[in-house]
C-alpha positions, 0 to 999 in steps of 0.5 A: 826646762818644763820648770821654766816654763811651768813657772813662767805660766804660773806668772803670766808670762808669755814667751816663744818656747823655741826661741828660748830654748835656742837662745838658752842652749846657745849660751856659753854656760849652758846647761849651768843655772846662769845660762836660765837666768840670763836667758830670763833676762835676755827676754827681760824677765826679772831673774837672779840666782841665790843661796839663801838659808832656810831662815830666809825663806819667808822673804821668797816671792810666792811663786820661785824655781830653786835648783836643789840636790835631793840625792838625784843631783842637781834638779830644778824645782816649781815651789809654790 
């Protein structure tokens, strides 16, 4: 969850750590993407989950977390 929180830094965005993690871990989806994303918004957090193609990514903003497989299962990670 240090991506989260690493990319939620870089946007100036202040939330209380602990209280994110229990409500993240609270939820019925838990560990899956959409428990992150409606915790995001359960903190009013602009989130969304979406499968773009690589043409699509200059349409990204300048900071995102993307859940990718790269061989080691699915991973969560900061591009900048």
């Amino acid at each position: 969850m240090n991506i989260v929180f690493h990319y939620l830094k870089k946007e100036n965005i202040s939330i209380d750590k602990s209280e994110f993690l229990f409500q993240l871990q609270s939820h019925p989806d838990y560990p899956n993407l959409l428990a992150i994303v409606d915790t995001l918004i359960f903190f009013d957090i602009e989130a969304g989950a979406f499968k773009i193609d690589l043409k699509e990514y200059d349409l990204l903003p300048s900071y995102f977390v993307a859940f990718l497989n790269l061989g080691k299962g699915m991973e969560l990670y900061l591009f900048e």
